[in-house]
C-alpha positions as CSV (number, residue, x, y, z in Angstrom):
1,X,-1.5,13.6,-20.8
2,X,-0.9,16.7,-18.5
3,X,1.5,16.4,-15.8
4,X,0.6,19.7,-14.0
5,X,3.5,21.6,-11.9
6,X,5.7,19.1,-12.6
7,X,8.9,20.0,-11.1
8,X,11.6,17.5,-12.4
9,X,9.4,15.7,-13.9
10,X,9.4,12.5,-11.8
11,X,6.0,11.8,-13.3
12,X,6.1,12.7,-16.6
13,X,9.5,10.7,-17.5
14,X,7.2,7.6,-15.9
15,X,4.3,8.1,-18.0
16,X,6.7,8.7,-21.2
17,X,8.2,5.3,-20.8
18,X,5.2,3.8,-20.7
19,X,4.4,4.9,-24.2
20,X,2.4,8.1,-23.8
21,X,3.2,11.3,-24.7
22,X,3.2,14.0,-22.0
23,X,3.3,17.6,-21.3
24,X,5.1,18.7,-18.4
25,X,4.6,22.2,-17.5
26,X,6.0,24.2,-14.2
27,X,7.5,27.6,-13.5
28,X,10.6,26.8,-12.3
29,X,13.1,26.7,-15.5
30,X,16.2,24.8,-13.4
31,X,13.5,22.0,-12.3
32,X,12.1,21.6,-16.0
33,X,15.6,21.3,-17.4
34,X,15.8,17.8,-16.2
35,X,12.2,16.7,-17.5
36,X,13.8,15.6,-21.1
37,X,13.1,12.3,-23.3
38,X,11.1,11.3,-25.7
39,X,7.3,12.3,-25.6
40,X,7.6,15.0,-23.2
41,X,6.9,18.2,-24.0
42,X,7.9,20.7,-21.3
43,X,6.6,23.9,-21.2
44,X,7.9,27.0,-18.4
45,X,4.4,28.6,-17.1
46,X,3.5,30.2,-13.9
47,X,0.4,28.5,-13.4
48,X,-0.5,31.3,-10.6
49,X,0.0,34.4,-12.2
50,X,0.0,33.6,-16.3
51,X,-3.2,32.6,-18.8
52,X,-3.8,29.0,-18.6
53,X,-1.1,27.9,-20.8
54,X,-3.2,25.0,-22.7
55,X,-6.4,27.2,-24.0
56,X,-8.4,25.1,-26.2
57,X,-6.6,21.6,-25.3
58,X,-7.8,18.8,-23.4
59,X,-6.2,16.1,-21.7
60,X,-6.6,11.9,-21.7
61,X,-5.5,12.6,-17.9
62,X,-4.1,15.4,-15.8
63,X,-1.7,14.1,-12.7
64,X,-1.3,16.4,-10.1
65,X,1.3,15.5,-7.1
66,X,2.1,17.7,-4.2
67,X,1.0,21.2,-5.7
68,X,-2.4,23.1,-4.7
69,X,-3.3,26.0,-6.9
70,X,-7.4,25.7,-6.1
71,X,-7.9,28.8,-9.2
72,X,-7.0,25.9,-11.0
73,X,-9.6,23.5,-10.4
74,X,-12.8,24.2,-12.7
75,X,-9.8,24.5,-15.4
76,X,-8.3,21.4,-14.9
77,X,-11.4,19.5,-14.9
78,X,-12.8,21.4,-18.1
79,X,-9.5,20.1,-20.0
80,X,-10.0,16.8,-18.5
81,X,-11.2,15.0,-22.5
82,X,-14.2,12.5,-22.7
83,X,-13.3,9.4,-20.6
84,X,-10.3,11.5,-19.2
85,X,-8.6,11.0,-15.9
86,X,-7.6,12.8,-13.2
87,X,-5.3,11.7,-10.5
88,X,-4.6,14.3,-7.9
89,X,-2.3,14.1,-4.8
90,X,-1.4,16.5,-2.5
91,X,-1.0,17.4,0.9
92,X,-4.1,18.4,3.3
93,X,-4.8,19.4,6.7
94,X,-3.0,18.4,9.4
95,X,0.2,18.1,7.6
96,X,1.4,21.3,10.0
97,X,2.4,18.6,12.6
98,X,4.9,17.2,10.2
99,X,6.3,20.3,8.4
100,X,5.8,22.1,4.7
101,X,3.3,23.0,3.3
102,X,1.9,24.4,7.0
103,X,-0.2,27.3,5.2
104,X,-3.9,26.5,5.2
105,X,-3.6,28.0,2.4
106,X,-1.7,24.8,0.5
107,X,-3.4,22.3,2.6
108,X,-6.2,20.5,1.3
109,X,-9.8,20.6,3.6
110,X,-11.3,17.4,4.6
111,X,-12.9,16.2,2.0
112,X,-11.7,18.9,-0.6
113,X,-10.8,17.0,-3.3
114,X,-14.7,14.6,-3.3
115,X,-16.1,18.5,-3.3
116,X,-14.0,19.3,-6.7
117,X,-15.2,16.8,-8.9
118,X,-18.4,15.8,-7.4
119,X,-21.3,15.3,-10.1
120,X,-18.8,16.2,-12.4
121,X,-16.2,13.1,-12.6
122,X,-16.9,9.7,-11.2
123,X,-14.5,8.8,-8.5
124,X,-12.8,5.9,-8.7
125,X,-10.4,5.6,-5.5
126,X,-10.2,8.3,-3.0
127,X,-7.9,8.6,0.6
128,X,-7.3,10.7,3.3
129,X,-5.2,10.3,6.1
130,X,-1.7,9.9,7.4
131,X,1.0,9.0,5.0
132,X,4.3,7.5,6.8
133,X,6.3,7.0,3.5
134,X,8.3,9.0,2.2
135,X,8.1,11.3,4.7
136,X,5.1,11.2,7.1
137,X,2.5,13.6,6.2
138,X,-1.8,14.3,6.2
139,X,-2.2,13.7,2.0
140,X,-5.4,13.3,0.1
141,X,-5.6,11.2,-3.1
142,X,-8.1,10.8,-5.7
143,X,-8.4,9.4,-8.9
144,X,-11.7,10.6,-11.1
145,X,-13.1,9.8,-14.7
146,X,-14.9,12.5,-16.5
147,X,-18.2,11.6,-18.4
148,X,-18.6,7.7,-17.2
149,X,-21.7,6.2,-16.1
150,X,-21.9,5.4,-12.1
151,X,-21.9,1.7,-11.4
152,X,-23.0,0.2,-8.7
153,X,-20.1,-1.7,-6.2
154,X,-20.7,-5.2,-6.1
155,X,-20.6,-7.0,-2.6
């Protein structure tokens, strides 16, 4: 598993408990000093301005929380492996009526994240829309699978 711009690690200390092994990668060297424990394996990258740090690797699943780097995107979903997931939260328009990010530039469009991955993952779960917890804020979610068959939703 990938936990991509993972600051302290929040994430990654999660998914390690649960058994899996995880690397945790972000630039900022204070914020990746508290990602430690077993199964993580942190790594110091600038994700904006370095190589992809992970050439050749792919991923059971790629979390993404509260970080937009949109260079990224045909990368992360080319390391995604067979069957692999991505889950991908961040903040979108709108969001300048509550506070940081403001910059279009770190703000998801409507709709962004269905435009990444469509025909290339199946989505599983997917929101937009006001968040009021823990801070309010305009967020979209989604959670994909790479290389699954559609199924129809039963009523």
């Amino acid at each position: 598993m990938l936990d991509l711009a993972c600051g302290s690690g929040r994430h990654a200390r999660y998914l390690a408990r649960m058994g899996f092994r995880v690397d945790a990668v972000d630039r900022d060297v204070e914020a990746l000093a508290k990602v430690e424990g077993a199964g993580i394996a942190p790594l110091q990258a600038d994700l904006e301005g370095d190589a992809w740090p992970y050439p050749g690797r792919s991923f059971a699943a790629v979390v993404v929380c509260n970080y937009l780097w949109r260079a990224l995107f045909p990368t992360l979903l080319e390391s995604l492996a067979p069957d692999g997931v991505l889950i991908y939260e961040t903040f979108a328009a709108g969001n300048e009526r509550y506070g940081r990010p403001s910059n279009p530039d770190y703000l998801l469009r409507p709709g962004e994240l269905l435009d990444v991955v469509r025909g290339r993952l199946q989505v599983v779960a997917f929101e937009e829309g006001f968040l009021e917890r823990p801070k309010p804020a305009i967020i979209q979610r989604i959670c994909a699978i790479k290389g699954i068959e559609p199924r129809p939703i039963q009523p």
